[in-house]
N, C-alpha and C positions, 0 to 999 in steps of 0.2 A: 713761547707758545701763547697767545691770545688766549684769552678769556673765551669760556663755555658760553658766558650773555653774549660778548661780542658776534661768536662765532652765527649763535641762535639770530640772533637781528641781520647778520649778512644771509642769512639762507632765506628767512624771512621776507628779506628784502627781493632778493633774487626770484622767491617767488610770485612774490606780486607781479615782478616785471614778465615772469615770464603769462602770466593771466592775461596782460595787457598785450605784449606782441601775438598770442594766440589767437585773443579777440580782433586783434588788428586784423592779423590773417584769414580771420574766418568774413571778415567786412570785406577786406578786398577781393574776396574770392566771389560772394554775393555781386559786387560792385561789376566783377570782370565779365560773369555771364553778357549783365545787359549791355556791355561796351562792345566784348566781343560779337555781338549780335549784330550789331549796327553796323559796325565793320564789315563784318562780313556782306551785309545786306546792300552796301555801299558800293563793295571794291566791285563787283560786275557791272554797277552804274560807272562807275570811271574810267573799267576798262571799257566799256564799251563807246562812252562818251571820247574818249584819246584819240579811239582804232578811228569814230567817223569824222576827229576831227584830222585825221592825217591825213584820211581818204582826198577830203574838199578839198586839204590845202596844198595837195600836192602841185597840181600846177597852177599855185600863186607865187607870186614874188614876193619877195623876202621888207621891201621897200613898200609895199603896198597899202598894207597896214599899221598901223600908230607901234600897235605892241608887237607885229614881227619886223620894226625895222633894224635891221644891224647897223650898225655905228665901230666905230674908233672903240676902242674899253679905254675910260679912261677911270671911271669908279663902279665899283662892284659894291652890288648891295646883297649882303645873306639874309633870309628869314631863317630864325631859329628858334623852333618850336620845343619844348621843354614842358615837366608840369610844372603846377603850382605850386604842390607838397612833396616834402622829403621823405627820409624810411624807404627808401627803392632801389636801395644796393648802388650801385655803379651808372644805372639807368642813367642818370641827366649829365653827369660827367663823362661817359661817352660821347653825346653828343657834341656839351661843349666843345669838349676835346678836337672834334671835327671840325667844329667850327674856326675850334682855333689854330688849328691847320692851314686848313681853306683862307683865313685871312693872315695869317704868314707866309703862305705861297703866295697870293696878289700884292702881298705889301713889297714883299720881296722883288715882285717883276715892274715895281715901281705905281701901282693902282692904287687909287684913295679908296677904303673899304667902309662903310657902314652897314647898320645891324639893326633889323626889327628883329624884337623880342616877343615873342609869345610866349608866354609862361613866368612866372615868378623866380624860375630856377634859374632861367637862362639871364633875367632883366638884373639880378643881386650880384651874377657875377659878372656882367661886363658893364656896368654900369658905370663904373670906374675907368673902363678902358677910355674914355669919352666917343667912342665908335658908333652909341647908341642911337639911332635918328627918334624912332619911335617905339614904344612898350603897351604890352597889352594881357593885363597881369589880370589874376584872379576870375579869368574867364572858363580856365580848361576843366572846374568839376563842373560846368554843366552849360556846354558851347549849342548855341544853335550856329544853324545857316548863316544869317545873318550876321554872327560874328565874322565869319570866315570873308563874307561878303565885303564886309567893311575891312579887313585888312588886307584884301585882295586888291579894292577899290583903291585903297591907301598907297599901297605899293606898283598898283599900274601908273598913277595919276603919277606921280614921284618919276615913274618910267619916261615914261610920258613926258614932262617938264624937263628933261635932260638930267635929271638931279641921281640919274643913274643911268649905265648904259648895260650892264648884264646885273640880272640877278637871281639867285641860286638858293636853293629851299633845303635845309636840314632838319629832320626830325627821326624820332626812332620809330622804326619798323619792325610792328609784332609779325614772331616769324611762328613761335608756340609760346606753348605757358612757360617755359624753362630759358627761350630765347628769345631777347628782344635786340635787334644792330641799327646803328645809327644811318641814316643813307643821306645822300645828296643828290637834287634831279635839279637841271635846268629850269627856270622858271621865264625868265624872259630875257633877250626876245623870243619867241614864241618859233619855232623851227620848222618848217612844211617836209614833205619825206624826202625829198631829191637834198636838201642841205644836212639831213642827219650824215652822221661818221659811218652810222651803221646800214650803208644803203644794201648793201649786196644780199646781208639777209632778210630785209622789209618786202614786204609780198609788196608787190606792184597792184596797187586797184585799179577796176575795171572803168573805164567809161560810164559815166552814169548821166541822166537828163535832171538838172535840180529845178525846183519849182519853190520858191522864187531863185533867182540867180546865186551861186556860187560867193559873189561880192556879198549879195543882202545878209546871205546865210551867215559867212564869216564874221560880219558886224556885229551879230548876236552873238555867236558860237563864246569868240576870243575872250569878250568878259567872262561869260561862264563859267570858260576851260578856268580860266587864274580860279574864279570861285570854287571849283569841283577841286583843285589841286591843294588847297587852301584846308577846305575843309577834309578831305582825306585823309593827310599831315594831322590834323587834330585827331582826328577818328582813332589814327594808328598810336598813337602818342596816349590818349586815355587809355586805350584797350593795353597798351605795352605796362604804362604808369599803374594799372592795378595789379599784372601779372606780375611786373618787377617787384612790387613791397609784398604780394604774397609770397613769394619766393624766400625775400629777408625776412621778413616774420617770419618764415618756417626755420628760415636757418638760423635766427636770434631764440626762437624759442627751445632749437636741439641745442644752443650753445648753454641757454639758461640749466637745461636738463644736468647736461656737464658739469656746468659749474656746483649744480645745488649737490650733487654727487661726492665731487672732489671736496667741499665746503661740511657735509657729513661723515667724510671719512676722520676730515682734522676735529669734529666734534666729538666723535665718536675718541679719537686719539687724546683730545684735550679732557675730555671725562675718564677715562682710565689712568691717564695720570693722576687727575686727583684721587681718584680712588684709589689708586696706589701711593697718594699722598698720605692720605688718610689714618688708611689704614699703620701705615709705618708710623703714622705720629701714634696710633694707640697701641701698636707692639714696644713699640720706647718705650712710654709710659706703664705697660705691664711689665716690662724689664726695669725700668727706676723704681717701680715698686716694691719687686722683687730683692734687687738688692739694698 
């Protein structure tokens, strides 16, 4: 049985940790409000920016433009958006996990794959794979626009140069505070609504008069849309990244509870033995006196 000191320095210890994952939790919980805010204040700009851009591009051609042209696949490029910081339970290893999926299914169908990295979590582990084109770490506790921008830019231009012919965006999806799941959406080429899978249920739009043309519109829109998708992805990913480590903090600090529990019972056990040590060495001793 361990020592009474010992036992006192592990419960000791345990508590300190469990101060520290409390605090943790109570930081990411502060943190999540104002992610989830944004988020939220977001997703009605992106849906609604999607719904007008499928409206326009419904009857365009698919060759028309730089970024909806379709090609041959011959190399698939994934962005995979991740955080920066650990402590978030399962959060980032989900996504890999998809990722690393997705690039066993294309390697498998004989397609050369590479990997923009977003996030520090995602760059550490496939860094090694050599798959990585390009990384863009230590960005996601506090991303503007403008990041998203530039890696949207990054990844068109890339598109663009033939140096990929489809590429597909992974990141997690805050769904609640309890649930966050990894998704994948097309990213480019860019799809109009007569090529989606899913025609039979997409409302048909109306006829409409554009002012300037349809073509001018698209020219602007298509950067955009990569930028609005871009940033999105990041949105949901911060807002998921605080919910997931408040979650492990809560459940690291019920485990601390337990443990300091269980680590009191054997204290409590290892002092009554000595007292019952004790004591039997002065009943001895009153007995070898006696006789």
């Amino acid at each position: 049985m361990p020592s009474l000191k010992d036992v006192k320095m592990k419960i000791s210890g345990v508590k300190k940790t469990a101060q520290i994952t409390k605090a943790m939790n109570m930081v990411s919980s502060a943190r999540l409000r104002g992610a989830q805010m944004k988020m939220e204040a977001f997703r009605p700009y992106a849906a609604k920016f999607n719904e007008a851009l499928r409206s326009i591009s419904g009857n365009m051609k698919s060759g028309e433009f730089a970024l909806m042209q379709s090609r041959e696949v011959k190399t698939v490029e994934i962005i995979v958006v991740t955080s920066d910081r650990g402590l978030c339970g399962s959060f980032n290893s989900n996504i890999i996990k998809m990722a690393e999926k997705m690039t066993a299914r294309f390697e498998a169908a004989g397609k050369k794959v590479t990997l923009v990295c977003v996030g520090k979590k995602g760059n550490r582990y496939f860094r090694k794979s050599g798959k990585v084109r390009e990384k863009y770490i230590d960005i996601m506790g506090n991303f503007q626009m403008f990041n998203a921008r530039a890696i949207a830019q990054d990844v068109a231009a890339n598109f663009i140069a033939g140096g990929s012919d489809e590429v597909h965006l992974i990141y997690g999806s805050f769904v609640s505070v309890a649930r966050q799941i990894p998704k994948a959406l097309p990213f480019l080429p860019v799809k109009s609504v007569e090529s989606e899978e899913d025609t039979g249920s997409a409302k048909q739009a109306g006829d409409y008069i554009y002012e300037p043309s349809p073509e001018e519109i698209m020219e602007v829109l298509l950067p955009l849309y990569t930028n609005v998708m871009v940033y999105n992805s990041m949105l949901e990913v911060g807002a998921s990244e605080h919910a997931a480590r408040m979650t492990a903090m809560d459940n690291a600090t019920k485990a601390c509870k337990d443990i300091i529990s269980n680590l009191t019972m054997v204290y409590n056990k290892a002092r009554q033995a000595a007292i019952t040590g004790e004591l039997m060495d002065i009943v001895g001793g009153a007995e070898a006196l006696k006789g």
